[in-house]
C-alpha positions, 0 to 999 in steps of 0.5 A: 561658876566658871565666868566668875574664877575667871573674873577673880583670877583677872582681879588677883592677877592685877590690881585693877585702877583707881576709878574716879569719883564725884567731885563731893566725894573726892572732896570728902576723900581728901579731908578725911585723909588729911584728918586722919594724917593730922590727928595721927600726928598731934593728937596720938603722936604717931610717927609721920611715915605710920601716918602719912601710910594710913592716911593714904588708905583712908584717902583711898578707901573713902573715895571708893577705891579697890584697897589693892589698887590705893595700895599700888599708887601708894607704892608707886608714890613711895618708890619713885619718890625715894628714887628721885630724893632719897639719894639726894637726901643722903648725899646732903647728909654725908656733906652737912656731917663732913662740914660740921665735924671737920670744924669747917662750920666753925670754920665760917663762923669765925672768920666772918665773925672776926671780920664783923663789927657789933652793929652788924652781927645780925646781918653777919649770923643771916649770912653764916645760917644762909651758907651753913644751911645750904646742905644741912636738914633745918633740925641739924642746922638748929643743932649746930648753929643754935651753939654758936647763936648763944656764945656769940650773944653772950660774948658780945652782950648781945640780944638774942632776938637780935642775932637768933632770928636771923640765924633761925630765919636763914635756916627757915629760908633755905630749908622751904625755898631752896633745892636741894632740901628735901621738901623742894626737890619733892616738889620739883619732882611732884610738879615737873618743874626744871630744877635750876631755873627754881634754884635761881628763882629760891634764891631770888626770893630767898634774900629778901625773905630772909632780910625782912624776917630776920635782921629787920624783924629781930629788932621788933621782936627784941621790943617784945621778948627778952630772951636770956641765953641759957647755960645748959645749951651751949655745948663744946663745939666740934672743932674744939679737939680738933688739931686743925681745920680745913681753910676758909675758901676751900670750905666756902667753895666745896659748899657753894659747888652743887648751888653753882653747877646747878645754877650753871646748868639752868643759864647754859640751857638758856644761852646754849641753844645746840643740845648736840654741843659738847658744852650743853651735854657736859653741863647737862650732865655736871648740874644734875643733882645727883652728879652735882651733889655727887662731885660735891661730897667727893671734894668734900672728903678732901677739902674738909676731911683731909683739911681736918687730918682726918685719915680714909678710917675717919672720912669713913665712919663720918659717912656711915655716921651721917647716913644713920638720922636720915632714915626716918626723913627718907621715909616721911619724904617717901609715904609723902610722895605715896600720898600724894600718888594716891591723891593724884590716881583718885583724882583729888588733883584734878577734881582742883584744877576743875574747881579752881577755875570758877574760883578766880585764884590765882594758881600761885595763891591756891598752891600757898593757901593749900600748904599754909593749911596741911602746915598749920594742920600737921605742923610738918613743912616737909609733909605741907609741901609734899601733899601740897605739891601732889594736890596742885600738879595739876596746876601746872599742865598749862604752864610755862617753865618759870610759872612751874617753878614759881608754883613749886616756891608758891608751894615752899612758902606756904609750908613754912607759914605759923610755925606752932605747938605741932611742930617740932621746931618750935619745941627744939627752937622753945628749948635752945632759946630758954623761952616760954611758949608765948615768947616763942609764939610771939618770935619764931612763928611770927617769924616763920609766918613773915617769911612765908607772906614776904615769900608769896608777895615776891612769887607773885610780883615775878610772876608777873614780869616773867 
């Protein structure tokens, strides 16, 4: 009797590990959860966050795990997740409200739109999504842009196929492929892949990818659906009240800062081979994400914020406003990283690695046919990319720093792949662009899905010469 206390105090006092399965049940284990995370989701419509928490217990619970062992990797997932983007995700969050209701989005689709002739608006609204989309969460890009997409087809007798796509596919590009978006950065940190050498490869990858589903596929697509552009959606614009607006160049540059000192941190890790050099350690320090990210919000409640005429009262509640809506994606973004926590402690990731070996797949090729499946189960690209990410991690022990950061893009792409009836773009793209759901079909998934095929082909083709 006594043993057996003693044996129930040690069991209370720490929850023991996850101890792995076979192969087939970890297999089973996996499915089940991922099930359940997709029925929750499409089938009772339950909340990401509920279901990717519940799928975790499944998951754990299928696979022969003690419940207090899952629900401590699913803690520990949640925590370092949050840790690690969630702050990111607010900073993001603070600067897209900034830009958008100090007039400075306005402020970049004029200008560019002034400067542009009829034949190339489609190419000019890929460049204005691109920019506008670099700090902006895709729902609140579609929001803000979607807008400007129906005056300037309206005004210009333009197709909207022809200037929407591409504005959908510039938002769709930067939103999968592009730190620092949530789904990406979660995959960098899930993979351990060096942010700025990725940065530099997702914008590599981004410019053809949006090249090819937006301006060229916009003129196939304008053969096969006619979309009018409805009265109902287009609302005033932000800056409409505003008695000024901040410049052209000072928004452009406060939007590109945290892209730019990212980027300079990944060329000086490269050219600078002393890492006891002051210029190692002070771009070491200004191209992290958060102090990167950080400097921009900083600079942008000048530039924009004062640009606009906006008092210390005004700058304020935009920050307290902005930071409001991102609490569920914070959340979903967190229960994805305990998800994938417990899928890596029951050794679902590694029971891959193993698999995969007899399979003859390209790693890069697994990564995106695993995300192109939770994406078109779930119809979340952030949830594809987070448990895609979680699955393959494995993957990436063996490589170098830029086949890691390949893999993390390989991951990215295939979150975006078919965009359908279970994805809340798809509804809010449907909406805004007065289609019906066949027209949507027929444009925005084949869109979304162009983007993902275009994305793999070029991960693919530098993989093999970096």
């Amino acid at each position: 009797m006594p043993a057996l206390s003693a044996e129930l105090l040690a069991a209370t006092a720490a929850p023991p590990p996850i101890t792995h399965a076979g192969d087939a049940r970890l297999a089973i284990a996996a499915l089940a959860g991922i099930a359940v995370i997709v029925a929750l989701i499409t089938g009772w419509k339950v909340h990401a966050f509920l279901a990717l928490t519940i799928g975790s217990g499944v998951l754990g619970l299928v696979a022969g795990a003690p419940l207090a062992a899952t629900v401590t990797s699913y803690s520990n997932g949640l925590g370092a997740t949050v840790a690690s983007v969630g702050t990111l995700v607010a900073l993001g969050a603070i600067l897209g409200k900034l830009l958008a209701d100090s007039g400075g989005a306005d402020v970049i689709v004029d200008t560019i739109l002034e400067r542009t002739g009829e034949r190339r608006l489609p190419w000019a609204m890929t460049l204005i999504a691109a920019l506008v989309g670099l700090p902006l969460f895709f729902e609140i890009g579609i929001v803000l842009l979607v807008p400007v997409v129906l005056l300037v087809a309206r005004r210009g007798n333009q197709s909207l196929m022809r200037v929407g796509l591409p504005a959908l596919a510039g938002l769709s590009v930067m939103h999968g492929l592009v730190p620092p978006h949530p789904g990406p950065l979660a995959a960098v940190s899930a993979i351990h892949a060096d942010l700025g050498t990725t940065l530099a490869f997702g914008v590599l990858v981004a410019i053809p990818s949006v090249i090819v589903a937006g301006p060229l596929f916009g003129r196939v697509a304008d053969r096969w659906v006619k979309a009018e552009p409805p009265e109902r959606m287009t609302p005033a614009r932000a800056s409409e009240g505003l008695e000024r607006r901040p410049g052209f160049v000072p928004t452009v540059c406060t939007m590109l800062l945290p892209v730019v000192l990212m980027l300079a941190k990944a060329l000086v890790d490269v050219l600078v081979k002393d890492q006891a050099s002051v210029v190692y350690r002070v771009f070491d320090v200004l191209g992290t994400p958060l102090v990167a990210l950080l400097i921009a919000v900083v600079v942008a409640m000048f530039t924009l914020g004062r640009g606009a005429g906006f008092g210390k009262e005004r700058v304020s509640g935009i920050v307290d406003a902005s930071l409001g809506p991102i609490a569920g994606i914070v959340l979903i973004v967190g229960a994805g990283g305990g998800f994938k926590q417990v899928l890596v402690d029951a050794g679902v990731g590694q029971m891959i690695l193993d698999t995969s070996r007899h399979w003859h797949i390209p790693a890069l090729l697994l990564a995106w046919l695993i995300a192109v499946l939770i994406r078109v189960a779930t119809g979340s690209a952030t949830v594809a990319t987070i448990s895609a990410a979680g699955l393959v991690a494995p993957l990436a022990a063996h490589m170098s720093g830029t086949h890691t950061a390949l893999l993390v893009l390989a991951v990215g792409a295939g979150s975006l792949f078919f965009s359908h009836v279970n994805d809340a773009g798809f509804w809010l793209v449907k909406e805004y662009f007065g289609m019906d759901v066949p027209q949507t079909l027929k444009s925005w998934s084949v869109m979304e899905s162009l983007v993902s095929v275009v994305a793999l082909a070029l991960v693919l083709a530098l993989s093999v010469v970096v």
